[in-house]
C-alpha positions in Angstrom: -19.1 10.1 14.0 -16.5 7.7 12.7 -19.2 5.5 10.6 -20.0 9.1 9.0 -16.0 10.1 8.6 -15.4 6.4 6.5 -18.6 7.3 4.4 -17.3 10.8 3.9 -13.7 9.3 2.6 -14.8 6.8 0.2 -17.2 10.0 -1.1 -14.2 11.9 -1.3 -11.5 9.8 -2.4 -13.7 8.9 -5.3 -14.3 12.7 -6.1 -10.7 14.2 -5.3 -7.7 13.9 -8.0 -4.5 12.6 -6.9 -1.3 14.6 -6.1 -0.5 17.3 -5.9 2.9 16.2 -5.5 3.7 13.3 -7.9 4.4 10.0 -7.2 8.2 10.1 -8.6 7.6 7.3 -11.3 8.4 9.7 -13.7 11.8 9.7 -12.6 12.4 6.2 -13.1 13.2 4.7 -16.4 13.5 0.6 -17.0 16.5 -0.5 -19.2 15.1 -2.7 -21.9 16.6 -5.7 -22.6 16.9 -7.3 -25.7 18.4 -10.9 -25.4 15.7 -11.8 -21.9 16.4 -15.7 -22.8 12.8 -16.5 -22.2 9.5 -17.6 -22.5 6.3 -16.2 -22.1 5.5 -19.7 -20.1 8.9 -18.8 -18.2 7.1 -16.0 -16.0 5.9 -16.2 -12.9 4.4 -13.1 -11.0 3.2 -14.5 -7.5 4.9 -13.3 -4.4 4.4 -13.2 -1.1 4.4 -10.5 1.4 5.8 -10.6 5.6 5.9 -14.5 4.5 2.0 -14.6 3.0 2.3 -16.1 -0.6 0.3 -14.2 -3.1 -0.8 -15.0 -6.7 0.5 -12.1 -8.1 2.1 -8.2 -6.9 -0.9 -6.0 -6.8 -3.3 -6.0 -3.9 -5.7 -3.9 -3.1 -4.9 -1.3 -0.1 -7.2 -0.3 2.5 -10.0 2.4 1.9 -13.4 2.2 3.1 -13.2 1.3 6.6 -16.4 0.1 8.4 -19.9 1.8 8.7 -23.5 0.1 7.5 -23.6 2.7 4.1 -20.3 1.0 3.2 -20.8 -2.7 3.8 -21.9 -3.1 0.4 -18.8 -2.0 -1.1 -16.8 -3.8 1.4 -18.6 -6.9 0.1 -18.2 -5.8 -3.4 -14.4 -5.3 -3.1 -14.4 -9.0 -1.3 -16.1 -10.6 -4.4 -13.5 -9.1 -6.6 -10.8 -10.1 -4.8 -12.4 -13.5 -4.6 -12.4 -13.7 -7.9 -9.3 -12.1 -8.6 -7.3 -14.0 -6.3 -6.3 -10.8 -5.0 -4.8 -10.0 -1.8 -7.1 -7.1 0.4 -6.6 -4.7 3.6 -9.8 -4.2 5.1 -10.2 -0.2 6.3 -9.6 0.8 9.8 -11.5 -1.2 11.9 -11.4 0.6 15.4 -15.1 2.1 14.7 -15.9 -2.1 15.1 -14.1 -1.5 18.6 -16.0 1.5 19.6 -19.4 0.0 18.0 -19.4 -4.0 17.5 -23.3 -3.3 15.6 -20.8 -2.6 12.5 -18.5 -5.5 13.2 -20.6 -7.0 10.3 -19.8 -4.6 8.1 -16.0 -5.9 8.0 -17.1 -9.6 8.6 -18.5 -9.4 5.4 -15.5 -9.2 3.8 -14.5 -12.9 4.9 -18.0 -14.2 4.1 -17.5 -13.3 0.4 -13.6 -14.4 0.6 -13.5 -17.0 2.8 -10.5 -18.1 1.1 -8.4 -15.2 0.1 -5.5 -13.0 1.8 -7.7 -10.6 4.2 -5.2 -8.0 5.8 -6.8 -6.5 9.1 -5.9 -2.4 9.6 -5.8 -0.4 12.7 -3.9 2.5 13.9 -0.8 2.5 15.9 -2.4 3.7 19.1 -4.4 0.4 19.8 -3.4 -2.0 22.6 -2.2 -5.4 21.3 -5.2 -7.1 22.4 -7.6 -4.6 19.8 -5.5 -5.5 17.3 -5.8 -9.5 18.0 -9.6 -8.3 18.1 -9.8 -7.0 14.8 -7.2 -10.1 13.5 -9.9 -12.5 14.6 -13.2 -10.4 13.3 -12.1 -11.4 10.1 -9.8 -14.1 10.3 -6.7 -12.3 9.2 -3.7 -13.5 7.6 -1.7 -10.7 8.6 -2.5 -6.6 10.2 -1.4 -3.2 9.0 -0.6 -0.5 11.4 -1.0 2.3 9.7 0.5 5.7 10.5 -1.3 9.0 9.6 -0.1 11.5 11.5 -0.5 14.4 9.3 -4.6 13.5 8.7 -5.4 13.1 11.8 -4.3 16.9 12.6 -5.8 18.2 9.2 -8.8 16.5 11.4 -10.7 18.8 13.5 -11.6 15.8 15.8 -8.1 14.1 14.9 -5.6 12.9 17.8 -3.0 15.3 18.9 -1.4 13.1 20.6 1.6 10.8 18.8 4.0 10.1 21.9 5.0 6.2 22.7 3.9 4.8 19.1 7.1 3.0 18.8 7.1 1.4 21.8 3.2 0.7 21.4 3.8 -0.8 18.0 6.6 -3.4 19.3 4.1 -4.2 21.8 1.6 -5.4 18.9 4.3 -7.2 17.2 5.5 -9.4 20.0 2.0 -10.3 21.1 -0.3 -10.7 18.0 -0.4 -14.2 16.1 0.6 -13.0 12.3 2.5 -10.8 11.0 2.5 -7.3 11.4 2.7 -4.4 7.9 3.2 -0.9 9.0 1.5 1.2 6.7 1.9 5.5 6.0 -1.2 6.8 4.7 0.1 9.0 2.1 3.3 10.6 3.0 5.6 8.2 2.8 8.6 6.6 5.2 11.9 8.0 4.9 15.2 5.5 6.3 15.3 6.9 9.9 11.7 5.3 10.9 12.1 2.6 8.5 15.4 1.5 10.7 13.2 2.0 13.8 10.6 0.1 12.5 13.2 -2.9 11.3 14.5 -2.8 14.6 11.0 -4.1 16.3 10.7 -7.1 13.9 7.9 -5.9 11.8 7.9 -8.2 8.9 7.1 -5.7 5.9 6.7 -2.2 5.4 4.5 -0.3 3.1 5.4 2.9 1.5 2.2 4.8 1.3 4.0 8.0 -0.4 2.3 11.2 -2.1 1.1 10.8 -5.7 -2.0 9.1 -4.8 -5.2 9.4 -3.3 -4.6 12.4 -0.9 -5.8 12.0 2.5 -4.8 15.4 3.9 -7.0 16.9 0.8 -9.6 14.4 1.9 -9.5 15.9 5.7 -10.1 19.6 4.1 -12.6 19.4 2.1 -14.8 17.1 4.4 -13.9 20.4 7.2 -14.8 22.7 4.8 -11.1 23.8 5.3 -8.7 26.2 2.8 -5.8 24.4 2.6 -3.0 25.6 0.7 -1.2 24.0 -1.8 2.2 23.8 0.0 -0.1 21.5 3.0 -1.6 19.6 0.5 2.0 18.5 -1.5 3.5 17.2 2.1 5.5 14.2 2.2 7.8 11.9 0.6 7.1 10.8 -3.3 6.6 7.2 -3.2 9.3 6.0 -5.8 11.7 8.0 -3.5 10.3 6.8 -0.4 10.5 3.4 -1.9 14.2 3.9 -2.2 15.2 5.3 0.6 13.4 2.3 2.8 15.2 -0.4 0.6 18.4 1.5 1.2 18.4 -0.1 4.9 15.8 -2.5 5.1 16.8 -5.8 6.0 16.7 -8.8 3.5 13.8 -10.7 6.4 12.2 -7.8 5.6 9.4 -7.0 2.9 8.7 -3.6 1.2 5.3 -3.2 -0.8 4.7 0.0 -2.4 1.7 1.9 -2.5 1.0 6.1 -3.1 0.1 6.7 -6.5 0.4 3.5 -8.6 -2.1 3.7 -11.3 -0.6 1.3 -14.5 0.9 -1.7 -14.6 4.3 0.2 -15.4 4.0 1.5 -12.1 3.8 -1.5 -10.7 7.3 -3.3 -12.4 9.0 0.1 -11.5 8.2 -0.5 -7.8 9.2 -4.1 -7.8 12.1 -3.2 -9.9 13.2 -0.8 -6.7 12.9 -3.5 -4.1 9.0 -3.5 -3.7 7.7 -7.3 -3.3 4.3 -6.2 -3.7 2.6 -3.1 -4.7 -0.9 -1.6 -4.0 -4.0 0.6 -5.1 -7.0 1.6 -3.6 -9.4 4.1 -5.0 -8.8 3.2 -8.9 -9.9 -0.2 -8.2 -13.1 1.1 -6.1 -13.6 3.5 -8.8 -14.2 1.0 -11.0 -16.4 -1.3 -8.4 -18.8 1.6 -7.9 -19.0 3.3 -11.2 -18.5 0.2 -13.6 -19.4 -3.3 -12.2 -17.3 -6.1 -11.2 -17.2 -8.0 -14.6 -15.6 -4.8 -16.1 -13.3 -4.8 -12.8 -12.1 -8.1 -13.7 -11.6 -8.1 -17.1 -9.5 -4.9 -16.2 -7.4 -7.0 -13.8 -6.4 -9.3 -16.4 -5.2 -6.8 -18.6 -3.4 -5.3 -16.0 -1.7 -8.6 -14.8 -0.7 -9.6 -18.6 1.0 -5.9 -18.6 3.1 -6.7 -16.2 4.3 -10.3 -17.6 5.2 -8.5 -20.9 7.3 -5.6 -19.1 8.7 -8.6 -17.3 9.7 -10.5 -20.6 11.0 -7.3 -21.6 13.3 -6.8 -18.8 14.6 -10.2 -18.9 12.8 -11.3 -15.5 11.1 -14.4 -14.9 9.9 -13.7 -11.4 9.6 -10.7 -8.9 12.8 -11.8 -7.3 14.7 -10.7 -10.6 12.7 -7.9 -11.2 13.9 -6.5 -8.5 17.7 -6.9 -9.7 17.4 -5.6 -13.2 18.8 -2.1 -13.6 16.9 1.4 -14.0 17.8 4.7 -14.5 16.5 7.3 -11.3 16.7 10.7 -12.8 15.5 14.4 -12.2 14.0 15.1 -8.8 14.5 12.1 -7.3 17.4 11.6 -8.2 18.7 14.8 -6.8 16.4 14.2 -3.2 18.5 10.6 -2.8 21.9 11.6 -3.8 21.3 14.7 -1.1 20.4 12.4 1.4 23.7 10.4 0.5 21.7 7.3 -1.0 23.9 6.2 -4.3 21.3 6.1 -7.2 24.5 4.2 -9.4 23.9 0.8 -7.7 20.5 0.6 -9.7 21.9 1.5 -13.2 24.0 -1.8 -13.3 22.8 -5.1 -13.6 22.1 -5.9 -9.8 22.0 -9.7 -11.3 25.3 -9.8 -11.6 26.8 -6.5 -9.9 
């Protein structure tokens, strides 16, 4: 049944729009700067994520999951990384637990990239010795945790059960050997769990707001299930999620954003908010299964020289001081964070020097 649910998401996550509720990017606007004092040579996008150094901001999030129809994509998504020197998050890999005949479908993955950043994914349920399992299946630089609470009860044969994941999740932390990325799977984190989770030494947290590939709408239509709009829209825009986390997250601490970003703009808005790394799923599959991997490439390119002119435009030569140049939060967003007493001023100055 699982193999059959992770074929059943990539089917649907590649038919499904995003939303409905937005990402929040509309809200925020970059202030142009006109004297950056730089060169093009000056710019330097790599990163580095819960201490993991990275050749540049985007990687690509975790979709697929494990089953034998999806271990060619998995290997596909692998090459591209390979070549893109791209950071990756392998899908949920407790179906390799249940059934170790599709182990190979995720080992694949480090066949292909035997060199890159391979992120390993399971849910915050597992005991810390399954998640040292699945870090060592694939040699793993570091795990997400995800948390999905609201798909797995759109799920008919979704857990009901959520009690103790706190508690479970420090367990992982203080006994796995890297570093350990919670991860929401479309709804975003808001500052109360994002203190909680600070608390229990995980070393980054990802966003995973609404404005991207929906899971919940996923869940319906692989049950055959009405869901109403109001179900569908749940959760926390990922610009304002993104906010609110970098409101109280620790300095030790990494944010990466994820939920919706779909242009390179996207992107240097979330760094520009705190992010130190962003990341994207389903558009980069997309592309995988419906183009080929030479147009794939060619398209990450692009994508990366985007974000170096955006950078030159802003007057920041790395991702450090992207994150310190100021933006405007507006509309919506702005109204959500000044409700929830979060000061939207501090971004509108220039944090280089305010």
């Amino acid at each position: 049944m699982r193999q059959s649910r992770k074929l059943d998401h990539l089917k649907y996550s590649l038919a499904l729009k995003d939303g409905p509720n937005g990402s929040g990017f509309s809200d925020i606007s970059l202030v142009h700067n006109c004297l950056p004092n730089l060169s093009w040579n000056d710019i330097d996008i790599s990163t580095s994520i819960a201490g993991i150094s990275l050749s540049h901001p985007l990687i690509i999030n975790a979709i697929t999951g494990g089953a034998n129809d999806v271990t060619s994509i998995n290997e596909c998504i692998a090459e591209f990384a390979s070549l893109t020197n791209t950071a990756m998050a392998i899908g949920s890999q407790y179906a390799a637990l249940e059934n170790p005949e599709v182990q190979h479908s995720y080992k694949v993955v480090r066949q292909k990239n035997p060199h890159g950043v391979i992120f390993a994914n399971l849910g915050a349920y597992v005991t810390p010795e399954q998640a040292q399992i699945a870090v060592d299946m694939i040699e793993a630089q570091g795990i997400q945790i995800h948390l999905n609470v609201a798909q797995e009860i759109m799920m008919t044969e979704g857990d009901r059960d959520f009690t103790g994941y706190l508690a479970n999740i420090a367990s992982i932390v203080d006994k796995v050997n890297v570093p350990v990325i919670i991860k929401e799977v479309g709804c975003g984190i808001a500052r109360e769990q994002a203190i909680l989770l600070s608390d229990i030494g995980v070393k980054a947290i990802d966003v995973g707001g609404t404005g991207g590939t929906n899971f919940l709408a996923i869940e319906a239509a692989r049950s055959q299930l009405e869901a109403n709009l109001e179900t569908l829209s749940w959760g926390i825009p990922t610009a304002i999620s993104a906010a609110e986390i970098i409101s109280v997250l620790p300095n030790h601490i990494d944010m990466m954003v994820s939920g919706g970003i779909r242009t390179s703009l996207d992107v240097v808005k979330s760094l520009a908010l705190g992010g130190a790394a962003t990341g994207m799923a389903t558009p980069i599959v997309r592309m995988l299964y419906e183009k080929d991997i030479d147009y794939a490439v060619s398209w990450l390119q692009q994508f990366l020289h985007e974000i170096q002119r955006y950078m030159l435009l802003l007057g920041a030569d790395n991702i450090r001081q992207l994150g310190k140049t100021p933006l405007i939060i507006s509309g919506y967003s702005k109204d959500w964070l000044m409700a929830r007493g979060i000061d939207v001023t501090k971004y509108a100055i220039n944090r280089k020097h305010g």
